[in-house]
C-alpha positions as semicolon CSV with decimal commas, in nm:
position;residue;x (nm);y (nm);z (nm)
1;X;0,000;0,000;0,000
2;X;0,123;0,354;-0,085
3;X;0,097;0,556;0,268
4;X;0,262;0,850;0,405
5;X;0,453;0,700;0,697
6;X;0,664;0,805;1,010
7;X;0,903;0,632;1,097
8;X;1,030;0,528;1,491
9;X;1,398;0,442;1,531
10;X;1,406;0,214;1,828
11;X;1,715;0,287;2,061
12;X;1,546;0,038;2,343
13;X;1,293;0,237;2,470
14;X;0,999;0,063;2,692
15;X;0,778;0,296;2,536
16;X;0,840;0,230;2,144
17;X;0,506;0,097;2,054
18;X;0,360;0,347;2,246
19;X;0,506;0,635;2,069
20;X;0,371;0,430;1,700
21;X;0,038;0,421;1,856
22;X;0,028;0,798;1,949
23;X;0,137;0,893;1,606
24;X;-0,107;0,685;1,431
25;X;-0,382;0,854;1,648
26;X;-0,286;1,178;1,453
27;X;-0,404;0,937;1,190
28;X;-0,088;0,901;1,033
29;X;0,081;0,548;0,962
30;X;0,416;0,492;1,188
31;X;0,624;0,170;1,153
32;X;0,925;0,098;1,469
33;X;1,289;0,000;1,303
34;X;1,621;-0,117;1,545
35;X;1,873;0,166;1,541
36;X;2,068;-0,093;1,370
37;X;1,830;-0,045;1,051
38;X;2,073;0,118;0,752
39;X;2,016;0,482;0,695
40;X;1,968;0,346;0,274
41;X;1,674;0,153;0,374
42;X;1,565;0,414;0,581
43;X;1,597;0,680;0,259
44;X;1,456;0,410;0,037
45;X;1,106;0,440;0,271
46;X;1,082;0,841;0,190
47;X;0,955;0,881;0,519
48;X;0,752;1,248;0,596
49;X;0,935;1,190;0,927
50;X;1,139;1,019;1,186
51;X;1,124;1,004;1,570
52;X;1,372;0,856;1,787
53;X;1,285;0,652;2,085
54;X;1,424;0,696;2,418
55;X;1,650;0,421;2,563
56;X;1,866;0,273;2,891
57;X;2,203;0,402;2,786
58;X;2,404;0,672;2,780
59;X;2,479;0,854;2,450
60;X;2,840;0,925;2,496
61;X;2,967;0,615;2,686
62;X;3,186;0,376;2,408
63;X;2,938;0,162;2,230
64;X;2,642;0,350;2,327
65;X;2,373;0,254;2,039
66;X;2,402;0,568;1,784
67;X;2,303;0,635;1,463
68;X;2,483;0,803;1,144
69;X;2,495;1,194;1,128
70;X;2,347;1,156;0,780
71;X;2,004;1,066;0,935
72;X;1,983;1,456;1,068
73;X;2,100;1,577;0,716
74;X;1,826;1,442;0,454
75;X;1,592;1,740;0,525
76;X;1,366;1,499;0,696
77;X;1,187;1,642;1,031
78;X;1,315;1,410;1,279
79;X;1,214;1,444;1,649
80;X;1,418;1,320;1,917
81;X;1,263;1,191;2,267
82;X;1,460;1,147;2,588
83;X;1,825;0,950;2,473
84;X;1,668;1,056;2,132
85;X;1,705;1,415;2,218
86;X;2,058;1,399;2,360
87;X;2,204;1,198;2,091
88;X;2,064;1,448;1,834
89;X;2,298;1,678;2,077
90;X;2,568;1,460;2,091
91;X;2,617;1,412;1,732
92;X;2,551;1,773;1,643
93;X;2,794;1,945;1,837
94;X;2,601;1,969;2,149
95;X;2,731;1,816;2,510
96;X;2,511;1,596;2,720
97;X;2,664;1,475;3,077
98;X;2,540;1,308;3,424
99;X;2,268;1,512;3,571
100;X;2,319;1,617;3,928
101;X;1,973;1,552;4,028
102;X;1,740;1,282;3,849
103;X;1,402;1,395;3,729
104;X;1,176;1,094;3,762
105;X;0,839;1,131;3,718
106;X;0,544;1,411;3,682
107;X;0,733;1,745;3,646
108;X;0,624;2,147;3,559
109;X;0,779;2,212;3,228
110;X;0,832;2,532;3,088
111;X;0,773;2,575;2,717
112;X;0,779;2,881;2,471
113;X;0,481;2,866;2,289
114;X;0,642;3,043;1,972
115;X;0,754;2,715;1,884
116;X;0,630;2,538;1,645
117;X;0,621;2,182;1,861
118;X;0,461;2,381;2,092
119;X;0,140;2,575;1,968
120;X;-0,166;2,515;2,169
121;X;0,006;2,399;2,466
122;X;-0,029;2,601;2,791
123;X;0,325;2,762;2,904
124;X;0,377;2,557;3,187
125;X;0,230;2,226;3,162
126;X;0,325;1,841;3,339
127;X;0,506;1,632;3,121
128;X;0,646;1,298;3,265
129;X;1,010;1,260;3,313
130;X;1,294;0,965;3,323
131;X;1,698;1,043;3,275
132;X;1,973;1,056;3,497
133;X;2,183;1,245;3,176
134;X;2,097;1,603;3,042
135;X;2,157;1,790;2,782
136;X;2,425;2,068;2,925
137;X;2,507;2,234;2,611
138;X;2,336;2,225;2,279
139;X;2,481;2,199;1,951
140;X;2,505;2,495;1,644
141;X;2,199;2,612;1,539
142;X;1,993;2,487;1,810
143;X;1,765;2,727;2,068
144;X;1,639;2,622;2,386
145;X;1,260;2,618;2,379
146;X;1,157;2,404;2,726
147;X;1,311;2,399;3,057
148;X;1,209;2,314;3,378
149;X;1,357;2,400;3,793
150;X;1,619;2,143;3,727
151;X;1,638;2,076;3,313
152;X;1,823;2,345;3,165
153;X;1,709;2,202;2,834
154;X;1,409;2,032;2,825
155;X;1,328;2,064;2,425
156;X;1,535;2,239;2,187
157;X;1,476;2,318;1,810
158;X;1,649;2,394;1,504
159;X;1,355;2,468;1,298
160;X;1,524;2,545;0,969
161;X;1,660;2,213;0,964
162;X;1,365;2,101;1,108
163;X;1,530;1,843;1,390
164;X;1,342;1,879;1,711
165;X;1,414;1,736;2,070
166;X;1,251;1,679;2,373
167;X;1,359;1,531;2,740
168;X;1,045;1,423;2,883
169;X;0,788;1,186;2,728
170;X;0,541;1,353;2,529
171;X;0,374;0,948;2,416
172;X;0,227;0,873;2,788
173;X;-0,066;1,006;2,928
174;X;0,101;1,136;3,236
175;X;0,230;1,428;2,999
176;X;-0,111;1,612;2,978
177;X;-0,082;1,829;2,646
178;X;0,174;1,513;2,461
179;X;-0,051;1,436;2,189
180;X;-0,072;1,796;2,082
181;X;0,292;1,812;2,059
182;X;0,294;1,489;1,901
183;X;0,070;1,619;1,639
184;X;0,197;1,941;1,611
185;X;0,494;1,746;1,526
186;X;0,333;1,488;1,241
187;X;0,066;1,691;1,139
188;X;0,209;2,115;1,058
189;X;0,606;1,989;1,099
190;X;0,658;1,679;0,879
191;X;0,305;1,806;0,713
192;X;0,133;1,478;0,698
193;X;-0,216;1,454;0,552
194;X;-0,343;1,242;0,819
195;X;-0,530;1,010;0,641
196;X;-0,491;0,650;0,772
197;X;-0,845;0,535;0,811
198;X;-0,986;0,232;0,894
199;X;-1,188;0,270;0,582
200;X;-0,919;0,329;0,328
201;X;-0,707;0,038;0,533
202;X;-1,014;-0,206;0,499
203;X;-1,072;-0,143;0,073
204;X;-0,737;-0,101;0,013
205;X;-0,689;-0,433;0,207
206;X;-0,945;-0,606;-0,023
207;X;-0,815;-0,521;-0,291
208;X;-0,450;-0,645;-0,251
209;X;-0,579;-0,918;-0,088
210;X;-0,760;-1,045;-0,413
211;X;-0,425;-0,911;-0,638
212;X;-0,230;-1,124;-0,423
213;X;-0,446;-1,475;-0,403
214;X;-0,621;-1,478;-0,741
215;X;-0,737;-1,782;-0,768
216;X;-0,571;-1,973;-0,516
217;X;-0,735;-2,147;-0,234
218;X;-0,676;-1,966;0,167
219;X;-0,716;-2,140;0,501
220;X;-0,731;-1,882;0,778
221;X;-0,689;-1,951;1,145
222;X;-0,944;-1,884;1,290
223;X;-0,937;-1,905;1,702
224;X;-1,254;-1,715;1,729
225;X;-1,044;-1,430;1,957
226;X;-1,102;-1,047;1,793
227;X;-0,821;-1,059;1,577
228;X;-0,883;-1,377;1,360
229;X;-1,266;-1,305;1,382
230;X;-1,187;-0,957;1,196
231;X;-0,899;-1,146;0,963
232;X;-1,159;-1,424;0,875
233;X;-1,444;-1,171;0,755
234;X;-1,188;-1,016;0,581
235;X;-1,004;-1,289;0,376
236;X;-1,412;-1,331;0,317
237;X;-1,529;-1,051;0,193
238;X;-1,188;-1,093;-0,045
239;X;-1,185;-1,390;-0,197
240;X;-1,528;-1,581;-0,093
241;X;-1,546;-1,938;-0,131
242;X;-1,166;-1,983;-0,186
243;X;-1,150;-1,944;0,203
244;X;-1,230;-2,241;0,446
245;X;-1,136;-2,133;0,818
246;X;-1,025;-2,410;1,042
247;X;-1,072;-2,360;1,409
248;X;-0,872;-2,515;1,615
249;X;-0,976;-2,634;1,954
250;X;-0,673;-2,715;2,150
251;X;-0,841;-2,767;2,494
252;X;-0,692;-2,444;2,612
253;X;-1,030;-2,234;2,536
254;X;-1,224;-2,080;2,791
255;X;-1,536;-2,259;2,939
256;X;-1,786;-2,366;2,655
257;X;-1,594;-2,162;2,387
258;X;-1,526;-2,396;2,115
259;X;-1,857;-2,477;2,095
260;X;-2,005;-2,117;2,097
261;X;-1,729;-2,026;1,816
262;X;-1,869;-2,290;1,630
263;X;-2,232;-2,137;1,652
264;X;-2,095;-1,819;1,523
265;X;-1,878;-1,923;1,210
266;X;-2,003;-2,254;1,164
267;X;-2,275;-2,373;0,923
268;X;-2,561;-2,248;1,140
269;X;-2,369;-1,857;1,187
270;X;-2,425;-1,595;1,059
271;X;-2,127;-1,561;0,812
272;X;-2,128;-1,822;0,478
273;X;-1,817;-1,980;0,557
274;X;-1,649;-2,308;0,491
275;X;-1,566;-2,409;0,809
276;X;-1,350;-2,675;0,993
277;X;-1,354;-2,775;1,332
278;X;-1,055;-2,968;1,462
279;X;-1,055;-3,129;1,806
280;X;-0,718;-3,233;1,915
281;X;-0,688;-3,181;2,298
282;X;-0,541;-3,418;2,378
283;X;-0,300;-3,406;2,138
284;X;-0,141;-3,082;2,326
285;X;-0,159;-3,200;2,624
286;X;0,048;-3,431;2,556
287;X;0,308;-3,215;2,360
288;X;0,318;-3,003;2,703
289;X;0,300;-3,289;2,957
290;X;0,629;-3,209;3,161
291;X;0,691;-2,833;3,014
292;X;0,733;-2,550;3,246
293;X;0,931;-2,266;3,035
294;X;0,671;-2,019;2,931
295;X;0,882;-1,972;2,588
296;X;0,868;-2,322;2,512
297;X;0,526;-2,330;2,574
298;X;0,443;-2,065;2,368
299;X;0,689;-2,275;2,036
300;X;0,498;-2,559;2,127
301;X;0,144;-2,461;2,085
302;X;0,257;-2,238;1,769
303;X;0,460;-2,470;1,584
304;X;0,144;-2,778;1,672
305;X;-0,119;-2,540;1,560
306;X;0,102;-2,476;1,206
307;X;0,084;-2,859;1,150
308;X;-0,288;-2,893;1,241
309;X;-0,358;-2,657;0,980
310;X;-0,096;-2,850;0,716
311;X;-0,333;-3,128;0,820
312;X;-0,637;-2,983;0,751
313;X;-0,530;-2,809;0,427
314;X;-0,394;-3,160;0,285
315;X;-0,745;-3,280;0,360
316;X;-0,933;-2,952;0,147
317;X;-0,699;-3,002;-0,137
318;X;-0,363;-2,810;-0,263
319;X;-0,389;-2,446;-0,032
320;X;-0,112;-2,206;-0,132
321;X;-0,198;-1,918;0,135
322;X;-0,218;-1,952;0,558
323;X;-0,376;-1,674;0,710
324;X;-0,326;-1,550;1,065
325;X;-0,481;-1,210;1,263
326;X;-0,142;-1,133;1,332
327;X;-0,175;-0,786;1,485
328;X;0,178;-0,482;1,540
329;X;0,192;-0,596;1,895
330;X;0,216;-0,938;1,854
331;X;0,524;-0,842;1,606
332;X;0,741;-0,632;1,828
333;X;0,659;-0,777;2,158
334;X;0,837;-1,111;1,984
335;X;1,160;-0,895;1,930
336;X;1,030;-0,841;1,535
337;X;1,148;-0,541;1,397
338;X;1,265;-0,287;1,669
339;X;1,543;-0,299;1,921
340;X;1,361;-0,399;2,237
341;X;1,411;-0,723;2,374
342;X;1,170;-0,993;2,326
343;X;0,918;-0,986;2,557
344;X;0,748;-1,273;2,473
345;X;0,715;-1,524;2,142
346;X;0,397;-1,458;2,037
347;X;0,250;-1,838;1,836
348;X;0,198;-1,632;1,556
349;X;0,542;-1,456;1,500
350;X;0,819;-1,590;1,698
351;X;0,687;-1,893;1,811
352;X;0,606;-2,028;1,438
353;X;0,863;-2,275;1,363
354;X;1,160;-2,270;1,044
355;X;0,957;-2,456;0,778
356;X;0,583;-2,352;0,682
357;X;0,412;-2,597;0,407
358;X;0,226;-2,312;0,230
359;X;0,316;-2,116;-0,031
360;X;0,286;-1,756;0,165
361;X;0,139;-1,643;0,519
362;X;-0,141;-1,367;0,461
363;X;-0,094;-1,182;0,802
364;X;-0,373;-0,845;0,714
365;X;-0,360;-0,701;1,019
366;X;0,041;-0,691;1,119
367;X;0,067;-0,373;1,114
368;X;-0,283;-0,276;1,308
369;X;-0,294;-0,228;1,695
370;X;-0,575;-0,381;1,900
371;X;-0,798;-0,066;1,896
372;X;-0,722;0,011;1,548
373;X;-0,834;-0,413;1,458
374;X;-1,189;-0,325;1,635
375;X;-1,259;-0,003;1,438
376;X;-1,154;-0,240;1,106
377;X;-1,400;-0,483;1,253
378;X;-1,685;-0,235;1,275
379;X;-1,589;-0,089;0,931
380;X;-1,644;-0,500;0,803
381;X;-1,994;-0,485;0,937
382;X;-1,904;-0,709;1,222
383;X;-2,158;-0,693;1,538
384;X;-2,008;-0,527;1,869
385;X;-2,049;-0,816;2,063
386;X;-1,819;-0,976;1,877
387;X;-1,568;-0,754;1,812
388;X;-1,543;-0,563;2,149
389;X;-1,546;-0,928;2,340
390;X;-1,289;-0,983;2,603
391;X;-0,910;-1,018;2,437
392;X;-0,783;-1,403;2,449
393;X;-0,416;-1,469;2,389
394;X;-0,327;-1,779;2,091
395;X;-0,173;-2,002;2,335
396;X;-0,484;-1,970;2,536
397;X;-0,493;-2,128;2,893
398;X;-0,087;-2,253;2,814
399;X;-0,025;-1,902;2,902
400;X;-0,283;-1,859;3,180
401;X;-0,150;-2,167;3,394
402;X;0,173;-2,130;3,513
403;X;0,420;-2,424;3,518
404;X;0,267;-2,762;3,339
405;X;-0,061;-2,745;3,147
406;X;-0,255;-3,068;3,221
407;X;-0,641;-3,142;3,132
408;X;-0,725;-3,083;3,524
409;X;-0,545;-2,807;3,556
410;X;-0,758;-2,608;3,208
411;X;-1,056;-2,724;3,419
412;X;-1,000;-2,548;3,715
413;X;-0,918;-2,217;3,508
414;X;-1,187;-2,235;3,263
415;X;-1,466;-2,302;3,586
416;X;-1,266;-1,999;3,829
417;X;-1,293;-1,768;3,508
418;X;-1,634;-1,870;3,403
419;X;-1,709;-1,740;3,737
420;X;-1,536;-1,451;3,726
421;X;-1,663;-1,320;3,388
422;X;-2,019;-1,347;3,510
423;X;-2,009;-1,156;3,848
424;X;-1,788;-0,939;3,681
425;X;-2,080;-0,928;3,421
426;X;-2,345;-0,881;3,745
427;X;-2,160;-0,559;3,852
428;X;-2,200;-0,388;3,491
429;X;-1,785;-0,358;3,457
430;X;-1,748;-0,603;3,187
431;X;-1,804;-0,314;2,973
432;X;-1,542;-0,061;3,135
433;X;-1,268;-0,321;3,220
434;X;-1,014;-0,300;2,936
435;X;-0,935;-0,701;3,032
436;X;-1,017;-0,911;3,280
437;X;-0,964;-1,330;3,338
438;X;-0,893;-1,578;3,604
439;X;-0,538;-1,713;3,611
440;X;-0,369;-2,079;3,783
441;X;-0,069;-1,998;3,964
442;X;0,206;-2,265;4,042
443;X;0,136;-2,264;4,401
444;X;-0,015;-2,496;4,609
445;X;-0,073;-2,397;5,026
446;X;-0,264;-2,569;5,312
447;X;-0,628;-2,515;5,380
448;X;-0,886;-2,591;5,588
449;X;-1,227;-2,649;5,454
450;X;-1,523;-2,869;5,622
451;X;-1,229;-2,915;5,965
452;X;-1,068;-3,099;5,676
453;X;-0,682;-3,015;5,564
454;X;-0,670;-2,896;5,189
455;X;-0,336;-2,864;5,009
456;X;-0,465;-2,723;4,703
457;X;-0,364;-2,451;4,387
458;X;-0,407;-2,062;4,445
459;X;-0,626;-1,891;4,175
460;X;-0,492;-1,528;4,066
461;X;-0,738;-1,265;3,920
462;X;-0,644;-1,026;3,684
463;X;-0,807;-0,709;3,571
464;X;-0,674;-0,381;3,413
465;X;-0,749;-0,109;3,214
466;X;-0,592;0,011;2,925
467;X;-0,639;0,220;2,630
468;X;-0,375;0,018;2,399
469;X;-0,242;-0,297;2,549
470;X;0,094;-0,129;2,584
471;X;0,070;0,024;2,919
472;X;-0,180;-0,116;3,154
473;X;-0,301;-0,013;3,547
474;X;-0,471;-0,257;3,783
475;X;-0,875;-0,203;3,778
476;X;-1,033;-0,096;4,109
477;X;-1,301;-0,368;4,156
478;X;-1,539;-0,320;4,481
479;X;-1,383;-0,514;4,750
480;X;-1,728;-0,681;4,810
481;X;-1,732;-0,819;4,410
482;X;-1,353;-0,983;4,479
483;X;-1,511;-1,162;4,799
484;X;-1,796;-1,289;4,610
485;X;-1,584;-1,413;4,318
486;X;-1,316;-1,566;4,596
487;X;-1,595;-1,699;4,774
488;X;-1,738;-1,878;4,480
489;X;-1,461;-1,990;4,337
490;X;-1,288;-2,188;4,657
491;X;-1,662;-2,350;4,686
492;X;-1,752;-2,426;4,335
493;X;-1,406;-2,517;4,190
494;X;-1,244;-2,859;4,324
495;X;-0,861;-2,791;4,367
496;X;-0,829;-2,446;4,481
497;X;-0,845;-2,307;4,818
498;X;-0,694;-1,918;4,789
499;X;-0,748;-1,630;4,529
500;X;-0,516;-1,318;4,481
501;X;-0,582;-1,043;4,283
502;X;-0,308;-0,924;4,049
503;X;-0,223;-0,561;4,111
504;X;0,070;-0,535;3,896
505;X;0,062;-0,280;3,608
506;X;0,202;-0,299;3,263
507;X;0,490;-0,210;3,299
508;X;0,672;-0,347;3,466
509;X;0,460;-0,685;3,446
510;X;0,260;-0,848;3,101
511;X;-0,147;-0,824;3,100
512;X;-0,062;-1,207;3,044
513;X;0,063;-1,383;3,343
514;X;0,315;-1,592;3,092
């Protein structure tokens, strides 16, 4: 697709995707490339503009990562945030050194309002914070157009070679006027259009989706989860009856959900689908009896789903294309891409293993992020229910039981979060949580229930909210709700005797407990 793009240069940041996502809410398409990425492939993008990511380091210790001078030269508006900012100093003549005092946190910045980055924010506003370095002189050229009590230089511009950098972190929410700057920067400095719609992303999609398959045959993965639901409609609405979806029910689904994604997509749905239903439960079981390592897990299921679906597609006939609802997160949360470190190997990206027996993956959502996969979902004529339901991870229950996965051990999680979901659903918050399940820890601890000793599992419940699925806080959930739900649970649910809830926010934990 032809697209005006922005592009993020990675130098480790935490908050990489969340800088793409703010961007793209000016409605302008961003992409996130490894400082490592060469500055020809880079020029060979024609990018309206480049930001740079913050990062751990520090610019001018010996094999800090860097990036050539040339980037800064090309006439491109690049923007530099945090380490950004001070190694656009650093390489342009400026000086940046250990700070004497740390600024961590919320913190009054001071910003002239003549600048461009600038218009429409207030002249002292809270941005948020994070470097022990600081910028102590800037380079040729440059003017200082932000401070604060302890930054000397909290933004500085050179406007007529349009490079731009800030200290604090204008892509979280805790800096209250960061989107404006962000769009001040992508929309009247790099002077993009803004036009990356979800309804110009679903036709174009079509379109190349047809070019590309012509008249082969596609088998799409379908889990029944948001992102393959959206993916299946729209490999449908492509290429019809050369589709046939195969779900796969692995026996790591929540409570009664294979059967009710079967009502959906099957023959008696609502959507004219081919559709295959392949029950192998026990067949993962078994390829996870004994395995603890949450990465090997996640290889496990991923590489056994790839050859279920070589299965099924020997069965249909010759299928050149396999199609997955791959979405961006997925991608650089598996280390795809940028410079962070891999999180986690999602079964669609890094967990898929060396040899594929189809001609090419069809992944139509990689480069969408959750929110933007439920506006393409509305734009596909998709009902709500279905497309705002609660997010479910690929691996399913493998990553929602810590340790070994074993058939007793699903049971217990899919019964505690059947409960869950539907007092959760009794208080009217299933609508307001941003994600919410029931969890098997790894820990077993005495009891007492009916003067009896128990030594049984501890459930943990999770809940957060969250705007993107990058950062996440813990929900507040009436205390009176989490002692129904624990109450329930340890009387209901053979095996378990305790309940936590999970307070940790994202990050520095995962919305996934593996």
């Amino acid at each position: 697709m032809t697209r005006e793009t922005v592009i993020v240069i990675d130098f480790g940041g935490q908050y990489n995707q969340l800088v793409a996502r703010r961007v793209r809410e000016c409605n302008v398409y961003c992409e996130i490339y490894s400082y490592k990425t060469d500055i020809e492939k880079i020029k060979a993008m024609k990018p309206k503009g480049i930001i740079l990511t913050g990062g751990p380091n520090s610019c001018y210790e010996e094999g800090a990562p860097t990036y050539t001078r040339e980037l800064f030269e090309l006439g491109i508006p690049v923007l530099g945030l945090c380490y950004g900012a001070q190694l656009m100093q650093h390489i342009l003549g400026g000086k940046v050194e250990r700070a004497d005092v740390r600024e961590y946190g919320k913190t009054e910045v001071f910003v002239d309002t003549n600048s461009q980055l600038f218009t429409g924010v207030s002249p002292s506003t809270i941005c948020w914070m994070s470097h022990f370095d600081y910028i102590s002189k800037i380079g040729p050229g440059f003017s200082i157009c932000a401070y604060t009590a302890d930054c000397p230089v909290a933004a500085a511009e050179d406007p007529a070679r349009k490079l731009y950098g800030i200290q604090f972190h204008p892509e979280v929410l805790h800096t209250v006027e960061g989107k404006t700057m962000l769009s001040n920067f992508v929309l009247n400095i790099c002077g993009c259009a803004g036009d990356w719609r979800m309804d110009s992303f679903v036709e174009q999609s079509i379109k190349a989706i047809r070019e590309k398959v012509g008249n082969g045959k596609v088998l799409c993965a379908l889990s029944g989860g948001v992102d393959s639901s959206v993916a299946a409609v729209l490999l449908a609405k492509a290429v019809g009856n050369q589709l046939t979806c195969v779900f796969v029910d692995h026996g790591l689904l929540r409570k009664n959900e294979g059967d009710e994604v079967e009502a959906i997509f099957g023959p008696a749905g609502d959507y004219d689908l081919n559709f295959v239903r392949a029950n192998v439960q026990e067949r993962f079981y078994e390829k996870l009896a004994g395995v603890t390592e949450p990465e090997a897990k996640r290889k496990i299921i991923g590489e056994e789903f790839i050859r279920v679906f070589e299965e099924e597609a020997k069965k249909i006939g010759a299928v050149d294309f396999l199609v997955q609802g791959t979405i961006y997160p997925d991608v650089v949360e598996s280390g795809v891409g940028g410079e962070s470190v891999v999180i986690k190997s999602h079964h669609n990206v890094g967990g898929l293993p060396d040899y594929v027996d189809f001609k090419e993956i069809i992944e139509p959502l990689r480069d969408l992020f959750k929110d933007e996969v439920r506006q393409a979902g509305l734009e596909l004529g998709i009902p709500e229910y279905l497309v705002f339901r609660q997010p479910f991870p690929g691996p399913g229950l493998g990553v929602r039981i810590v340790g070994e996965v074993t058939a007793d051990k699903v049971r217990i999680v899919q019964d505690a979060d059947a409960i869950y979901r539907e007092e959760i659903a009794k208080c009217g918050m299933d609508k307001t949580i941003g994600q919410y399940f029931a969890a098997l820890t790894n820990m077993r601890s005495v009891g007492v229930m009916g003067d009896e000793r128990t030594y049984d599992y501890a459930v943990a419940l999770r809940a957060v909210n969250t705007i993107d699925f990058m950062t996440a806080e813990a929900a507040d959930i009436p205390f009176e709700v989490l002692q129904t739900v624990m109450s329930r649970i340890i009387n209901e649910v053979k095996g378990v005797n305790r309940v936590f809830y999970d307070l940790t926010s994202k990050p520095p934990g995962t919305i996934e407990l593996e």
